[in-house]
VOSE-397890 format. One line per field, with one value per residue (C-alpha): residue number from 1; x, y, z; residue in three letters. Coordinates in steps of 0.02 Angstrom, whole numbers. Layout:
BEGIN
nr	NUM	...
X	X	...
Y	Y	...
Z	Z	...
rest	ALA	...
END
This chain:
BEGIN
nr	1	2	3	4	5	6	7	8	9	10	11	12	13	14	15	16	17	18	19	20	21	22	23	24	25	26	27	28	29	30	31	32	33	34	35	36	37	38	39	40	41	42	43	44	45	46	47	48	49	50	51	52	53	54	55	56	57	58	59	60	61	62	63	64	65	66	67	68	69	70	71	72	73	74	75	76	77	78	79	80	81	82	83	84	85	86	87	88	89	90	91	92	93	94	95	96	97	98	99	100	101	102	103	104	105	106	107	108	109	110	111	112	113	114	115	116	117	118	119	120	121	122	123	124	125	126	127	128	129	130	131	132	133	134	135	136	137	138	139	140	141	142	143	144	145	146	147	148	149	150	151	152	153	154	155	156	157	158	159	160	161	162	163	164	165	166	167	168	169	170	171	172	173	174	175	176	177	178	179	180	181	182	183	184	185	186	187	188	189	190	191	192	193	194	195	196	197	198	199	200	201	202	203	204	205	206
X	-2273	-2100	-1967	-1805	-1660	-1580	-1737	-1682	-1583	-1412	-1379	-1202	-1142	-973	-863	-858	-709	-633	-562	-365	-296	-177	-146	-193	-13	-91	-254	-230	-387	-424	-538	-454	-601	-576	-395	-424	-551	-435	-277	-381	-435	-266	-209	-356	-324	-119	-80	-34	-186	-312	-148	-134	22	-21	157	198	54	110	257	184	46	169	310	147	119	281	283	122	184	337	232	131	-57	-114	-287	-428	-394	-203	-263	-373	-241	-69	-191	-227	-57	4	-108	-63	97	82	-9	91	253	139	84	287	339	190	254	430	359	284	372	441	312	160	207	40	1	160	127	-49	40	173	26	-84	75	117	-72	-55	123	31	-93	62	123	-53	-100	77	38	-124	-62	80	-75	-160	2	13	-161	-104	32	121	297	349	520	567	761	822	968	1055	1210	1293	1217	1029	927	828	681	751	801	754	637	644	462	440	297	282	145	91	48	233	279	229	293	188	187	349	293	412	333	160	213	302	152	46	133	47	103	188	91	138	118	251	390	354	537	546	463	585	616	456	346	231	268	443	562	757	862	1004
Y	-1431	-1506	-1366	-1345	-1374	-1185	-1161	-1258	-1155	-1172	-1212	-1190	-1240	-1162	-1210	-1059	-1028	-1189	-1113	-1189	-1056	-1207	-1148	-976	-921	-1015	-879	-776	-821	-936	-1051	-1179	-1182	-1019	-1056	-1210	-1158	-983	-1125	-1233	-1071	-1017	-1190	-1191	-1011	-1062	-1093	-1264	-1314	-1435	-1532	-1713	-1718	-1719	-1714	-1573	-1499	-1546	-1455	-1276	-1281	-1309	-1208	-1064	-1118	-1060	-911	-864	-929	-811	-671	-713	-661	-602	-580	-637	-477	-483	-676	-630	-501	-618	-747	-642	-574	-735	-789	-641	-670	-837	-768	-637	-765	-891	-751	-683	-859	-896	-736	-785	-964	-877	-912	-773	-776	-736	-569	-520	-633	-602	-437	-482	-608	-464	-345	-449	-493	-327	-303	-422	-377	-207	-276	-373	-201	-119	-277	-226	-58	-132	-257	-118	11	-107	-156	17	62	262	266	412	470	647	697	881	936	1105	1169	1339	1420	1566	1674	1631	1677	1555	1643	1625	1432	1323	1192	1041	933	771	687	508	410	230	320	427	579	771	928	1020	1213	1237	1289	1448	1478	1484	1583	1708	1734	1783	1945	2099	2163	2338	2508	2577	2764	2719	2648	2772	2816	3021	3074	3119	3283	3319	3182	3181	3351	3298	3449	3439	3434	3567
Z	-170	-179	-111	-237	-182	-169	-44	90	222	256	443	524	698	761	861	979	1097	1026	879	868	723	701	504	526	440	293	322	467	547	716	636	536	419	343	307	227	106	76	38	-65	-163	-207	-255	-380	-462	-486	-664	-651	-570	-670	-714	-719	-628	-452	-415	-489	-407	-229	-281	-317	-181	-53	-121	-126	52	132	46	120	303	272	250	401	389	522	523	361	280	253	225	76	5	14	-79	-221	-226	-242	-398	-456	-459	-522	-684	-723	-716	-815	-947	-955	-999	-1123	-1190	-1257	-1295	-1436	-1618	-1685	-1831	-1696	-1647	-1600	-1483	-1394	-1376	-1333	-1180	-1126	-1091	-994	-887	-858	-815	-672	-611	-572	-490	-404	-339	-289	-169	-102	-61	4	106	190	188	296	417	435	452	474	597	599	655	680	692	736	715	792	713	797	750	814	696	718	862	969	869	705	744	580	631	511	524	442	456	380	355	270	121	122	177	171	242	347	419	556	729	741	547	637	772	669	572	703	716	624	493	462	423	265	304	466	348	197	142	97	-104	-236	-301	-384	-347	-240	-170	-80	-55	-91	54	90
rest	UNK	UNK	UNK	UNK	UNK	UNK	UNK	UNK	UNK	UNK	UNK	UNK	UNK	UNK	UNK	UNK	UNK	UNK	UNK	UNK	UNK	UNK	UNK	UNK	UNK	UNK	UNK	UNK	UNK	UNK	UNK	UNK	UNK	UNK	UNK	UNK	UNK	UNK	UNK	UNK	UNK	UNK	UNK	UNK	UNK	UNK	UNK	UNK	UNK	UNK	UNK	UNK	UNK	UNK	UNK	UNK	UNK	UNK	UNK	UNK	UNK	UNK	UNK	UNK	UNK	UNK	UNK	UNK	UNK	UNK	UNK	UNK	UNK	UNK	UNK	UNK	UNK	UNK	UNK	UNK	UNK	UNK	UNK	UNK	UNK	UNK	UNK	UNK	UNK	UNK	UNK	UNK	UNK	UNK	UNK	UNK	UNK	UNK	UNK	UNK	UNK	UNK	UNK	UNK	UNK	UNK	UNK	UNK	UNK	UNK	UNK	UNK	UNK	UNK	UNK	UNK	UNK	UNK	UNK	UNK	UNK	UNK	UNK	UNK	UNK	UNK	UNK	UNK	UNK	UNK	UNK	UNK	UNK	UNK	UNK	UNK	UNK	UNK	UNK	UNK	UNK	UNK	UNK	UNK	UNK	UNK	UNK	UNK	UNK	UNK	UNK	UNK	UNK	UNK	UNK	UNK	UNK	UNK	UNK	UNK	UNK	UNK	UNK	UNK	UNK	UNK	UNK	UNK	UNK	UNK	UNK	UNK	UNK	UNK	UNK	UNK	UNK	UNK	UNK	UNK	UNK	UNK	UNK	UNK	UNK	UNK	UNK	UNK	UNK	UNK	UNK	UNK	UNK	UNK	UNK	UNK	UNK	UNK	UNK	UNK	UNK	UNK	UNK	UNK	UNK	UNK
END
């Protein structure tokens, strides 16, 4: 029985320690092979690609090149993210332009071309957030200000916390708060101020 073709196994031999990384701004990985393919990828998903004019296509691919060596992958993730962000990019420029290339006379499908551009400059902004997300990957910096005056106590000091993380920041409880509310609070019955006349059985003073 004759095999088809999808049954035959796939067989890969790497290259080991001999990985050069020599485009890896291009894909932030060390094997050259990954950030070809990821290159050649984003070249195809540009709007200009399937052109005739090879030229012009030069043009963009490189021009999308250096932007993605300015933003400087460094690993296959931030690789796979600054790829899609450009293409994103790309289409939501293409789709703005298409947009007001319209004739006055097709309304609708200018609309229709101003909505999916504003569809992919979100997506512009959330493989941002990503991308910083994933620079960041939940670093945190805490500053603590102590502010005294003449009239405040060491106790009574206002203690300022700020705690910021990749995602923004958020207050958070004060140590002296904490401290302070470890302390019990008052009986009733020992700071009961005297009745009134006639309630509660109080009796008028002399």
């Amino acid at each position: 029985m004759r095999k088809k073709p999808d049954e035959d196994p796939i067989r890969l031999t790497l290259n080991g320690g001999e990985l050069k990384g020599e485009l890896k701004p291009l894909g932030g990985s060390k094997a050259d092979e990954w950030n070809n393919r990821l290159n050649n990828l984003l070249v195809g998903a540009l709007p200009i690609a399937g052109l005739r004019d090879k030229e012009q296509t030069t043009e963009a691919a490189l021009a999308v090149a250096y932007g993605t060596m300015d933003i400087a992958p460094a690993d296959p993730i931030e690789g796979m993210l600054i790829a899609q962000l450009m293409a994103a990019n790309e289409a939501a420029l293409s789709l703005y332009r298409r947009a007001w290339h319209q004739a006055p006379e097709f309304f609708d499908a200018r609309v229709k071309y101003l909505q999916l551009a504003d569809k992919a400059a979100r997506t512009v902004a959330l493989l941002t957030e990503r991308l910083d997300h994933h620079r960041g990957r939940g670093q945190q910096q805490i500053t603590v200000k102590h502010v005294t005056t003449n009239n405040v106590t060491a106790d009574q000091a206002i203690i300022a916390d700020s705690v910021t993380t990749g995602a923004g920041a958020r207050n958070v409880a004060s140590p002296a708060l904490l401290a302070n509310s470890e302390a019990p609070m008052p009986i009733l019955s020992e700071t009961r101020q005297p009745d009134p006349v006639g309630v509660g059985g109080g009796t008028k003073s002399k």
